[in-house]
KEKOL-289578 format. One record per residue (C-alpha): x, y, z; residue number from 0. Coordinates in Angstrom, 3 decimals. Layout:
<recs>
rec x X | y Y | z Z | num NUM
...
</recs>
This chain:
<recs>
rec x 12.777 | y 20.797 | z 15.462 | num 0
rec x 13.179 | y 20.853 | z 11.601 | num 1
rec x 12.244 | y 23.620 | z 9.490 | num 2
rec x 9.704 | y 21.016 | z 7.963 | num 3
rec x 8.280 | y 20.077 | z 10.777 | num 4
rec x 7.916 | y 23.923 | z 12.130 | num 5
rec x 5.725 | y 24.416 | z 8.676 | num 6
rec x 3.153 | y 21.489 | z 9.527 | num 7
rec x -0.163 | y 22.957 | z 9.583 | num 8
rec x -1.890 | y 21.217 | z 12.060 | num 9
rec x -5.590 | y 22.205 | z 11.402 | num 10
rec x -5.289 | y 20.469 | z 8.008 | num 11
rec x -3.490 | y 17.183 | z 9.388 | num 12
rec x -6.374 | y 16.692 | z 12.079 | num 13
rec x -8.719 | y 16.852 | z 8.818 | num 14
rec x -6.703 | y 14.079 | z 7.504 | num 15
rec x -5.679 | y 12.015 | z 10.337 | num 16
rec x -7.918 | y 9.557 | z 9.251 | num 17
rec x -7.077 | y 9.091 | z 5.969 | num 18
rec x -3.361 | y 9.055 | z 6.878 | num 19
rec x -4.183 | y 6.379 | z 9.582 | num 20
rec x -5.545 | y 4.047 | z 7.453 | num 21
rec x -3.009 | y 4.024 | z 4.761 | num 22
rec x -0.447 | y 3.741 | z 7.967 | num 23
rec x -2.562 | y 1.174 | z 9.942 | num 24
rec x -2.794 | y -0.858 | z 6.161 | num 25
rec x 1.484 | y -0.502 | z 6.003 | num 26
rec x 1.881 | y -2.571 | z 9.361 | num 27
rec x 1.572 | y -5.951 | z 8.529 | num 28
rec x 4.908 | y -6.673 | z 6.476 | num 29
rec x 2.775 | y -8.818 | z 4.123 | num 30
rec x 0.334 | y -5.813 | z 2.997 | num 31
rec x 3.226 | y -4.002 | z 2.751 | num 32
rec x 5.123 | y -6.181 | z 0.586 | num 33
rec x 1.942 | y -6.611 | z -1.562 | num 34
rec x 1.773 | y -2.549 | z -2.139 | num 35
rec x 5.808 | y -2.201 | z -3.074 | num 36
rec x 4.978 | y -5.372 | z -5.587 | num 37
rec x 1.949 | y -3.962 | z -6.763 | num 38
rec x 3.473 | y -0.669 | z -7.036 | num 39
rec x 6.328 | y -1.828 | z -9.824 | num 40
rec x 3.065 | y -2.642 | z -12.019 | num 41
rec x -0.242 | y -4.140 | z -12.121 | num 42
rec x 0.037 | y -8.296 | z -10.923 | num 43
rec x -2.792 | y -11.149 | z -11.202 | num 44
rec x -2.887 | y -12.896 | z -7.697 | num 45
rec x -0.964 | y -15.927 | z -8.921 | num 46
rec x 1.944 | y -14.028 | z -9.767 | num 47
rec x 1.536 | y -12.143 | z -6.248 | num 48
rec x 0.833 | y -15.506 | z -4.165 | num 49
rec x 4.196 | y -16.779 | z -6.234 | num 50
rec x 6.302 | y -13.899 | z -6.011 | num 51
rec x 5.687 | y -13.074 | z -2.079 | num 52
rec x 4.903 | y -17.103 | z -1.135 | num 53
rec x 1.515 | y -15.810 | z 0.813 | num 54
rec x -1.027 | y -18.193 | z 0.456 | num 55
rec x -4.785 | y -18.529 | z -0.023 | num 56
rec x -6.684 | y -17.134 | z 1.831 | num 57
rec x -4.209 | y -15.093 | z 4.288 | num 58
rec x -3.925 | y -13.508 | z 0.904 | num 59
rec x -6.920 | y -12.932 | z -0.400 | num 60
rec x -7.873 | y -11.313 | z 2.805 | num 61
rec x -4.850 | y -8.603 | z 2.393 | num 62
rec x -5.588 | y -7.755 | z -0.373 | num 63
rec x -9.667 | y -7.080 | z 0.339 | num 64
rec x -8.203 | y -5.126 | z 3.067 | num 65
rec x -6.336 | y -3.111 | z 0.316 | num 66
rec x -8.816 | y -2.475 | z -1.621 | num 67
rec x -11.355 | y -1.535 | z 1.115 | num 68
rec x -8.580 | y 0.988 | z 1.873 | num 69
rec x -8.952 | y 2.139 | z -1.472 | num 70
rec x -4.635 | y 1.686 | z -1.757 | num 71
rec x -5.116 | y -1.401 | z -4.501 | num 72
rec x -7.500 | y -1.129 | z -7.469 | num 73
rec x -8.829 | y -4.230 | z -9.605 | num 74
rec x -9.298 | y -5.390 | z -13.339 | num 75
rec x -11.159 | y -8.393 | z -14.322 | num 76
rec x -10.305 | y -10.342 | z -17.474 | num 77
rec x -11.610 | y -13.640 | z -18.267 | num 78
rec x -11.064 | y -15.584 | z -14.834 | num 79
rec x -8.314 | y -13.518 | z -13.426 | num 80
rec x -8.468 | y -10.363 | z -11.121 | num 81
rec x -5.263 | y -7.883 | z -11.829 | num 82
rec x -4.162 | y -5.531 | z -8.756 | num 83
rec x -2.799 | y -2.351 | z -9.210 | num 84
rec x -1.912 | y 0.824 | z -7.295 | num 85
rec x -4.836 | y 2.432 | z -6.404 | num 86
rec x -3.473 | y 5.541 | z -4.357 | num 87
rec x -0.869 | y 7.901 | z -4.861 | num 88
rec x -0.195 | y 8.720 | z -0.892 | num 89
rec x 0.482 | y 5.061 | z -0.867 | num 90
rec x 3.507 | y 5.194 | z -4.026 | num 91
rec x 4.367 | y 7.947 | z -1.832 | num 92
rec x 5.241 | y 6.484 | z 1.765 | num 93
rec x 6.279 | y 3.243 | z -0.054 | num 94
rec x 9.319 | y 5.573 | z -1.895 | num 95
rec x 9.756 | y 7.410 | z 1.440 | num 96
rec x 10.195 | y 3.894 | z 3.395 | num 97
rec x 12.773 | y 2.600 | z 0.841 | num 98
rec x 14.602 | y 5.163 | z 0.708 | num 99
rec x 14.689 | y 5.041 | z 4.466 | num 100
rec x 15.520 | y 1.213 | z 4.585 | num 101
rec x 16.638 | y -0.327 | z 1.538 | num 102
rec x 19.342 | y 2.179 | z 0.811 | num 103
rec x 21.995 | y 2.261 | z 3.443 | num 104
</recs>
């Protein structure tokens, strides 16, 4: 066991298990998660998501309601488009943790 892991206190994680299960449970669909890392590298209208990720209406207007019900995704109206941004730090947070994990080897 890692030192890391030795210094988990465990009361405070069972206070935020939820919390940390819906961010997790929102990360395992590979298009949600795709949305997040695009989202993350700035805010994005859902044209230029739909083009840039080729997910269509509605599969993706229903990821990204799911996103912001998380509370991971925040909105911003002007005129007839909706812009998405990054709504959650923990979220920035796992997304940097799972590219450095996977994208650079």
């Amino acid at each position: 066991m890692t030192s890391a892991a030795q210094k988990l206190d465990l009361k405070k994680m069972r206070n935020s298990a939820d919390s940390a299960c819906k961010l997790m449970k929102a990360l395992t669909h590979r298009d949600r998660l795709m949305l997040l890392c695009e989202i993350s590298q700035g805010e994005k209208c859902v044209g230029e998501l739909e083009e840039i990720l080729d997910i269509h209406q509605p599969m993706l207007s229903q990821h990204l309601t799911s996103l912001r019900t998380a509370k991971l995704v925040k909105t911003r109206r002007e005129g007839k488009q909706i812009y998405y941004s990054l709504g959650s730090d923990s979220a920035m947070a796992v997304i940097e943790v799972l590219y450095q994990q996977f994208c650079k080897k």
